[in-house]
C-alpha positions in Angstrom: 0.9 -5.3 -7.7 2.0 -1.6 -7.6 5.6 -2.7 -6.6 5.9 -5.4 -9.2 4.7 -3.1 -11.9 7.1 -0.1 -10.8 10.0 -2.8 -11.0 8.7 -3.9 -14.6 8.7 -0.1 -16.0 12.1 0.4 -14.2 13.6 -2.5 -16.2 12.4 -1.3 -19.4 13.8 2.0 -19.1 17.2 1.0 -17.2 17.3 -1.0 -20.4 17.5 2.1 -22.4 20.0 3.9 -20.7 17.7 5.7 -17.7 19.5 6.1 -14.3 17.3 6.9 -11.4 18.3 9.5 -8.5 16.4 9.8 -5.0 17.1 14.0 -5.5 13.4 15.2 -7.4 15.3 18.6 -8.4 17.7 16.4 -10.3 15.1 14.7 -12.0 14.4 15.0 -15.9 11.4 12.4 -15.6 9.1 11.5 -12.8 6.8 8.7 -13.1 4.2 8.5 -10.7 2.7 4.8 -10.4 -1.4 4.8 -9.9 -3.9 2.7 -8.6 -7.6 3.1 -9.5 -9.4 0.7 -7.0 -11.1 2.8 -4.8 -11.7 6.7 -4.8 -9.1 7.5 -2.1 -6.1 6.2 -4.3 -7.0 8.7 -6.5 -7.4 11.7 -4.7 -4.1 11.1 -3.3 -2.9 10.7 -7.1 -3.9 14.0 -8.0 -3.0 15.8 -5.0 0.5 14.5 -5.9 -0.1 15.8 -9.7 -1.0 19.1 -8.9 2.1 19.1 -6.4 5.0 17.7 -9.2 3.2 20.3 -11.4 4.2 23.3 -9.6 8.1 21.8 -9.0 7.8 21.3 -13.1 6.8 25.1 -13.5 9.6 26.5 -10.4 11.9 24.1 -11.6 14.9 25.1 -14.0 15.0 24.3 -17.9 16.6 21.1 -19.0 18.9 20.6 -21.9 16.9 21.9 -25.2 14.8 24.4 -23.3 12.1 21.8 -21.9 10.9 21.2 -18.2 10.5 18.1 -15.8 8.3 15.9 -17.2 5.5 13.9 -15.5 4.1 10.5 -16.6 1.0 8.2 -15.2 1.6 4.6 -15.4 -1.0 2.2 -14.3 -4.4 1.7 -13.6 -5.6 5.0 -13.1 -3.6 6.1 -16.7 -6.0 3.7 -18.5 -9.4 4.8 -16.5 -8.6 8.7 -16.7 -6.5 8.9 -19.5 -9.1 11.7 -21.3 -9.4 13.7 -18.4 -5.5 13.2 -17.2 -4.3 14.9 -20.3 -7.1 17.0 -21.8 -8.8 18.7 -19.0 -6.3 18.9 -16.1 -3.6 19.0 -18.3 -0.9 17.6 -15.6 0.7 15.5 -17.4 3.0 14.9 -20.3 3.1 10.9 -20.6 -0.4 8.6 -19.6 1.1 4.5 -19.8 -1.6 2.0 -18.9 -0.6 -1.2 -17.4 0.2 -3.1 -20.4 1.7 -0.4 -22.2 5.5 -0.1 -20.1 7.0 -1.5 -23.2 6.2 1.5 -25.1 7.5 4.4 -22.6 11.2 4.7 -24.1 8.9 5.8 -27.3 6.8 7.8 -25.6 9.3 9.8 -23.5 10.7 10.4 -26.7 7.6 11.5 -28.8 7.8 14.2 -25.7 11.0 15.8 -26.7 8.8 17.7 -29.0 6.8 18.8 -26.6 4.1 16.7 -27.7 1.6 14.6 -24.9 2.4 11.1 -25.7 -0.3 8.5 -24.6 -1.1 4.4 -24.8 -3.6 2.8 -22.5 -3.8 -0.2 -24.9 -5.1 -3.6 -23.1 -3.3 -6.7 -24.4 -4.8 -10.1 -24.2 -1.1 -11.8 -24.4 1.0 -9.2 -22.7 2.4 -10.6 -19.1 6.5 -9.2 -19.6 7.3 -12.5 -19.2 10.5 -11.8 -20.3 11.0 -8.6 -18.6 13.0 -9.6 -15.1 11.6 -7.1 -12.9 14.7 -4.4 -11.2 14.0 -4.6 -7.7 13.7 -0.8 -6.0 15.2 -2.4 -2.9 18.3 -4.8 -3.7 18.8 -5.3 -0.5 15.6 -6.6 0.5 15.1 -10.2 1.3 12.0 -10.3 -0.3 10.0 -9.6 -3.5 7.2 -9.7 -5.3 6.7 -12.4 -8.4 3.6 -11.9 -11.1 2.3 -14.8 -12.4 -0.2 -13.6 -14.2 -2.7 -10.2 -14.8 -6.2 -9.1 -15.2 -8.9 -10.7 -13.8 -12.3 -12.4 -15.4 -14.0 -12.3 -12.3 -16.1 -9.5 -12.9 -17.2 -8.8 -9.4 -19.8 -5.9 -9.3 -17.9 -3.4 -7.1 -14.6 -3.9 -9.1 -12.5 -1.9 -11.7 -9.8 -4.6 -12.3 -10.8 -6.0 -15.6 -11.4 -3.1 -16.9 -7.9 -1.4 -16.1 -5.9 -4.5 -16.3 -7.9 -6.3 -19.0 -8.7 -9.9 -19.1 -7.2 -12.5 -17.3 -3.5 -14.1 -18.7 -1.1 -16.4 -17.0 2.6 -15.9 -17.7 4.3 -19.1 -18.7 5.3 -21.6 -16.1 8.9 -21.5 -17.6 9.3 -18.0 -17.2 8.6 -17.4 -13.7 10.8 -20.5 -12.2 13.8 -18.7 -14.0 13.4 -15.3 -12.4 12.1 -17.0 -8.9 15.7 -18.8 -9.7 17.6 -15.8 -9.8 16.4 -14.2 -6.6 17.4 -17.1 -4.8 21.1 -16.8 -6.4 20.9 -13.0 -5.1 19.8 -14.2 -1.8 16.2 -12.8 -1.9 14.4 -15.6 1.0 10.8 -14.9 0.5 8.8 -15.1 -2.7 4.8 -13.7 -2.6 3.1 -15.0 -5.8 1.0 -12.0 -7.1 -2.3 -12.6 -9.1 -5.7 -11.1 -8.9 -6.8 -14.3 -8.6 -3.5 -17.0 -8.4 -6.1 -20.0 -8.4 -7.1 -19.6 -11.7 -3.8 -19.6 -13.2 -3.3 -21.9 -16.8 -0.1 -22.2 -18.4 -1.2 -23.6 -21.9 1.8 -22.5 -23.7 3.5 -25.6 -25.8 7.0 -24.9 -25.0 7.7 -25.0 -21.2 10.5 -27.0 -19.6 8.1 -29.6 -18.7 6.7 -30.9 -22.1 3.1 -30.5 -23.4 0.4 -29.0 -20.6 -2.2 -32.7 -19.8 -5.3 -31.2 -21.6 -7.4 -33.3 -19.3 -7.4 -31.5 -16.4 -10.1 -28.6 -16.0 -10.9 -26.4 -13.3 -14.0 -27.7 -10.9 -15.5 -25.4 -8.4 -16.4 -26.4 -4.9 -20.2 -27.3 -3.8 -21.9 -23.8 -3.7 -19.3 -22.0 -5.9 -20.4 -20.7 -9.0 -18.5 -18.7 -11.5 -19.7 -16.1 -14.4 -17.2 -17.0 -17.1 -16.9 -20.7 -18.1 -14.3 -22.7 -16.3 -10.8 -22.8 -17.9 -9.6 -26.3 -19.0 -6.4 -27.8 -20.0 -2.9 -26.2 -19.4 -0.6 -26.6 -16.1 -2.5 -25.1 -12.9 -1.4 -23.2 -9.8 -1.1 -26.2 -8.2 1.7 -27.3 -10.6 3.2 -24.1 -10.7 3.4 -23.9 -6.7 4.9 -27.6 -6.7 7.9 -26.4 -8.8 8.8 -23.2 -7.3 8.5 -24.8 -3.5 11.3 -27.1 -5.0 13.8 -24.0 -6.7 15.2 -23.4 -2.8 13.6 -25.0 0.1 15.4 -22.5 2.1 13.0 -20.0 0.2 9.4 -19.5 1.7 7.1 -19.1 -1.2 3.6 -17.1 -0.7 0.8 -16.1 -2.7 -1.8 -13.9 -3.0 -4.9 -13.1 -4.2 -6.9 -16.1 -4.6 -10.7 -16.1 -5.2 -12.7 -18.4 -2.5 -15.0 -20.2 -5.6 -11.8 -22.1 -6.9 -9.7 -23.6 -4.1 -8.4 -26.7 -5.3 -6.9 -29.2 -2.8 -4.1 -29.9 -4.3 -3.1 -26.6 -3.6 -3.8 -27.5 0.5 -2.2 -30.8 0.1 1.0 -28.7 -1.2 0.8 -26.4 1.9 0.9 -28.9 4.4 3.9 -31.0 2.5 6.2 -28.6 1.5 8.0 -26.4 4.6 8.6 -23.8 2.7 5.5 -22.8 1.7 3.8 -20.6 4.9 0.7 -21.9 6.2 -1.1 -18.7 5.4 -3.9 -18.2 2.6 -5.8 -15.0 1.7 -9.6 -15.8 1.6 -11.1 -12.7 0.7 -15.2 -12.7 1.8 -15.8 -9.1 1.3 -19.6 -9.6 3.2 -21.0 -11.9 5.9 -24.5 -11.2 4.3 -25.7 -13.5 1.0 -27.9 -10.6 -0.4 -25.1 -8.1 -0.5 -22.5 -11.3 -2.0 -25.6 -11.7 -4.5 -25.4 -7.9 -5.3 -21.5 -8.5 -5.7 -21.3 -11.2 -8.0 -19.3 -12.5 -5.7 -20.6 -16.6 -6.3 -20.7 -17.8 -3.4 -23.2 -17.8 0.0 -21.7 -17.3 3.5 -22.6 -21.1 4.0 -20.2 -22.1 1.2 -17.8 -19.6 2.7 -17.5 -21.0 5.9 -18.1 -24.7 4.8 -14.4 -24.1 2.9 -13.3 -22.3 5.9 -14.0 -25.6 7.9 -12.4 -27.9 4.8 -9.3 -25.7 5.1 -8.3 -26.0 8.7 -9.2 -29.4 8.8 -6.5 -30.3 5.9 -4.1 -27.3 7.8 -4.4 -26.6 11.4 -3.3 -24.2 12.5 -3.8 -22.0 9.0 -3.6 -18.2 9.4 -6.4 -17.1 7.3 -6.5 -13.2 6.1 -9.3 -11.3 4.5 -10.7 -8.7 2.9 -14.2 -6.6 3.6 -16.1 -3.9 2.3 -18.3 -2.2 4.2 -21.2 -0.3 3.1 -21.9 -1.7 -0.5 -25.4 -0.8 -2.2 -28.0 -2.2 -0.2 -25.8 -3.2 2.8 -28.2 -2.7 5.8 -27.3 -2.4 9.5 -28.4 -6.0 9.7 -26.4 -7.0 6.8 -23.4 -5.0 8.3 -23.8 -6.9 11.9 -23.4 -10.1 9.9 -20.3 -9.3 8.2 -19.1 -8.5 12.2 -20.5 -12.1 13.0 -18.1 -14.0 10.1 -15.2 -12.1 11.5 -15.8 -12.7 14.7 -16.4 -16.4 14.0 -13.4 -17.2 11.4 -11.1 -15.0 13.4 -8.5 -14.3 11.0 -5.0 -13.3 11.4 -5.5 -10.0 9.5 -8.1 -8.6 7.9 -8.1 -5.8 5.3 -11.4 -3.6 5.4 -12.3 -0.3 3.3 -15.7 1.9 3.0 -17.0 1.2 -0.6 -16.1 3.7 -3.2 -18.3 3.1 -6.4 -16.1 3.1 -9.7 -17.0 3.5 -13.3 -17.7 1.1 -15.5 -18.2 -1.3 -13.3 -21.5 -3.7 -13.0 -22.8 -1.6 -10.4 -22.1 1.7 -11.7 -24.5 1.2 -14.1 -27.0 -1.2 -12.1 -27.0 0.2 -8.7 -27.8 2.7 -6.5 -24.5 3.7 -4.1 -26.9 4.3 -1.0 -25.4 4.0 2.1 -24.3 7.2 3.8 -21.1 7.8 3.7 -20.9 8.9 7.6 -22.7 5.4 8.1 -19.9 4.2 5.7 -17.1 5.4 7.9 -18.8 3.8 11.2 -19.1 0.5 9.4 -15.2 0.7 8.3 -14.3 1.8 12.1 -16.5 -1.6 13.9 -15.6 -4.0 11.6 -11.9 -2.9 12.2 -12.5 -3.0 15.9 -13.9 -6.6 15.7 -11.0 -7.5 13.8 -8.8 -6.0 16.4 -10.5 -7.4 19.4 -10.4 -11.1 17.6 -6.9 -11.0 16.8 -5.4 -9.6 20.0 -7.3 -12.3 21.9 -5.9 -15.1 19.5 -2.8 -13.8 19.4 -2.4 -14.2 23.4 -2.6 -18.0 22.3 1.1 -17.9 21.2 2.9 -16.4 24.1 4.8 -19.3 24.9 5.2 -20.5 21.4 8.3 -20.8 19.4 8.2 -19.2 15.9 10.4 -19.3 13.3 11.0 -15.6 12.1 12.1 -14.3 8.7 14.7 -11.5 9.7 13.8 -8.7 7.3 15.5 -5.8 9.2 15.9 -3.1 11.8 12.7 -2.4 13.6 11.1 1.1 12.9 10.0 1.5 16.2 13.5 1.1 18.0 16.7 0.9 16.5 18.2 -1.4 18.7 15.5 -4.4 17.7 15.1 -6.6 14.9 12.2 -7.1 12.5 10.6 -10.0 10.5 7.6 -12.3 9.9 6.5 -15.5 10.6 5.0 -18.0 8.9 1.2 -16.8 9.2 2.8 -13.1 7.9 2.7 -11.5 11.6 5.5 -8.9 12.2 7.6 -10.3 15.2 9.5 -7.7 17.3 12.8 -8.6 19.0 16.4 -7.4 20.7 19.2 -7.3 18.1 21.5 -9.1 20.3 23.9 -12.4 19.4 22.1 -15.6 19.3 23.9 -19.2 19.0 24.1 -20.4 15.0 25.2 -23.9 15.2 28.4 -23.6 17.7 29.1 -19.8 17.5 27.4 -16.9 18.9 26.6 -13.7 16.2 24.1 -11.0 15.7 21.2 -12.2 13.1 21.5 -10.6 10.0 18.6 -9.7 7.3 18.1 -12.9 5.4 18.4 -15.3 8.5 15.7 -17.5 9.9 15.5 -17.0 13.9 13.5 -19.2 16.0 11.7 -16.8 18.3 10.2 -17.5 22.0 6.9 -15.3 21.9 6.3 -13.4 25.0 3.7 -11.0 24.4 1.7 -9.6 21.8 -0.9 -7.3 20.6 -3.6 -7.4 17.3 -0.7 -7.3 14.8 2.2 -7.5 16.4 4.6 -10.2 18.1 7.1 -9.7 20.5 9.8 -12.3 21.6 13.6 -12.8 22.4 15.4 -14.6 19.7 16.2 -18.7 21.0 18.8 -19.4 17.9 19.2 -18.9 14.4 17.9 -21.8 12.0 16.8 -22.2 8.4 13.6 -24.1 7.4 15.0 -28.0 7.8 15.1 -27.6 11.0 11.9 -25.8 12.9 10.8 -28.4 15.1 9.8 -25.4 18.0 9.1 -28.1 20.8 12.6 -29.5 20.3 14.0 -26.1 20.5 11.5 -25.7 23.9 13.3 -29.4 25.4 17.0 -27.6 24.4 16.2 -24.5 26.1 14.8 -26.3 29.1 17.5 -28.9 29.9 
């Protein structure tokens, strides 16, 4: 979401004449891009202000006499934007998330050495006609928004009230700019959304003719929701159908998507198209009903794992990810063992896990009581990490043998004379940069290339293979590859 953002603000203002250089000393403006989700974004937010402010104060005078200035943008600009430029005083421009429109103005309200300020939350505003400047051109893969802000209104959660309430951008709109990155060779797409599932395109204008009114959103058996369903419009479901069919050389992901509205049509899509990865993002966040209750989260463990067991039976073989957080309000060591039991018995292919941070404004802010110890907090975070790590490094031995079909994405940190990519559950696969057959001719894979990869051995997060030939995503059979290299 950060990226995306960053690449929306960067369009505006490339619009207007800015040019961007990688040299700080050379820089007239620096924005700094925020997130506001949990306490430790923060800190590093303002450690990085206090920093910039003493380059602004060594640094030389620009043209007219002024200094560097700073600007906030994003999610923590609209949560801190009293404190930001009244009492620390760090700052010369605070741009909430739906304000990046409005920074040309505001950089230029500070030419009189003036704070400029807009944290405004829209209930239209998606840039849909922004198209986004990606910060790495060369990168073979980017980052899409399909809609912002979230109705959701988990307990523990800050969104809606930094990103406001919950838009989709029009369908039209986001199949031209997926369009585009295919024609500059971008092979990966991720859908972003705080929650993708929930997307509704009700404008009367698309491509496709007026949005079936008929169709509303139902929620699984032991789902509920706080906020009344959403009805009429085009759904994610029609949305993922059309931008599967922009490239099928293109894999398409998504992410985030709220557990309490997965509709099957969505699954039936996975398992047709080829170019959509066989990977979904079921965040659980507990394995305990009492703390979910305490969450809002609208849903028991029971439903979890019932639409755990109704996913991989439509998609074997699904990589399932996840998110956890350990030590909410009231989370005993009981509670805490069961969230280790869910992982342990879903056994996802990554799971993302943080100590709970409480947040302003936010339903439990004001209705409970943040009292778990934060030492106990940080041994939580550490053992559900290890059972996550212990999980997937035993499932992962299950692929040695296997052939994958890897998204080259580039040179391996780790050792520059490997190559580095992802498959189609999202794993990073390690392997030797050395020519591989393409068709008839032998070459070196490139960024941009799909290589089918023999796994040989791997670890909780990580793959590692030699490279068997390079392919594209017609042609993945990995047990015909297996008789080839065989015979």
């Amino acid at each position: 979401m950060n990226t995306n953002d960053t690449e929306i603000a960067w369009s505006i203002l490339q619009e207007k004449g800015y040019q961007r250089t990688a040299n700080i000393s050379e820089a007239d403006v620096v924005l700094v891009m925020t997130c506001a989700i949990r306490e430790g974004a923060e800190q590093k937010i303002w450690r990085k202000l206090k920093h910039l402010t003493t380059l602004k104060r060594r640094g030389p005078l620009r043209k007219g006499g002024t200094r560097m200035k700073i600007g906030i943008l994003g999610c923590m600009a609209e949560r801190l934007k009293t404190q930001i430029l009244e009492k620390e005083k760090l700052v010369d421009i605070v741009c909430g998330p739906d304000a990046y429109r409005d920074l040309p103005r505001l950089l230029a309200v500070t030419n009189n050495k003036q704070s400029a300020v807009n944290v405004l939350l829209s209930l239209e505003e998606t840039y849909a006609d922004v198209m986004p400047v990606r910060l790495n051109e060369d990168s073979v893969t980017a980052y899409v928004s399909i809609m912002r802000g979230c109705d959701n209104m988990c307990s523990y959660c800050i969104v809606p009230f930094t990103r406001g309430r919950e838009r989709s951008r029009p369908i039209d709109s986001i199949l031209e700019e997926v369009r585009i990155l295919s024609d500059q060779g971008v092979k990966e797409v991720t859908l972003l959304g705080q929650n993708v599932n929930s997307y509704r395109d009700i404008s009367e204008s698309d491509y496709y003719g007026v949005p079936d009114r008929s169709q509303a959103t139902t929620l699984r058996e032991g789902f509920k929701t706080i906020y009344k369903p959403k009805s009429g419009g085009r759904r994610f479901a029609d949305l993922l159908d059309k931008v599967s069919d922009i490239d099928k050389d293109m894999r398409i992901r998504f992410t985030a998507a709220h557990p309490k509205d997965f509709p099957d049509e969505v699954l039936h899509l996975i398992k047709e198209r080829g170019n959509i990865c066989n990977q979904l993002h079921l965040p659980a966040q507990s394995g305990n009903n009492q703390v979910l209750k305490a969450m809002r989260r609208g849903y028991t463990v029971e439903a979890y794992m019932n639409l755990v067991g109704h996913v991989r039976s439509l998609l074997p073989g699904v990589a399932l990810t996840s998110d956890f957080i350990c030590g909410f309000c009231g989370e005993t060591e009981e509670a805490h063992q069961q969230s280790i039991k869910l992982i342990r018995d879903v056994k996802y292919s990554m799971v993302f896990c943080f100590p709970y941070s409480m947040r302003q404004k936010t339903q439990a802010f004001h209705k409970l009581e943040d009292d778990v110890l934060e030492d106990d907090k940080k041994r939580r975070h550490a053992e559900l990490a290890a059972t996550f790590r212990q999980e997937a490094g035993e499932f992962n031995k299950t692929y040695v043998g296997q052939v994958h079909t890897v998204l080259v994405e580039g040179v391996s940190k780790k050792r520059r004379d490997t190559l580095f990519g992802r498959n189609d559950a999202g794993l990073a696969v390690i392997f030797p940069d050395s020519e591989v057959l393409d068709g008839n001719l032998a070459r070196q894979p490139r960024p941009g290339d799909y290589v089918q990869i023999k796994i040989e051995q791997t670890t909780a997060q990580t793959l590692y293979g030699s490279a068997l030939k390079i392919t594209n995503l017609y042609n993945t059979d990995s047990d015909e590859v297996l008789k080839e290299i065989h015979s």
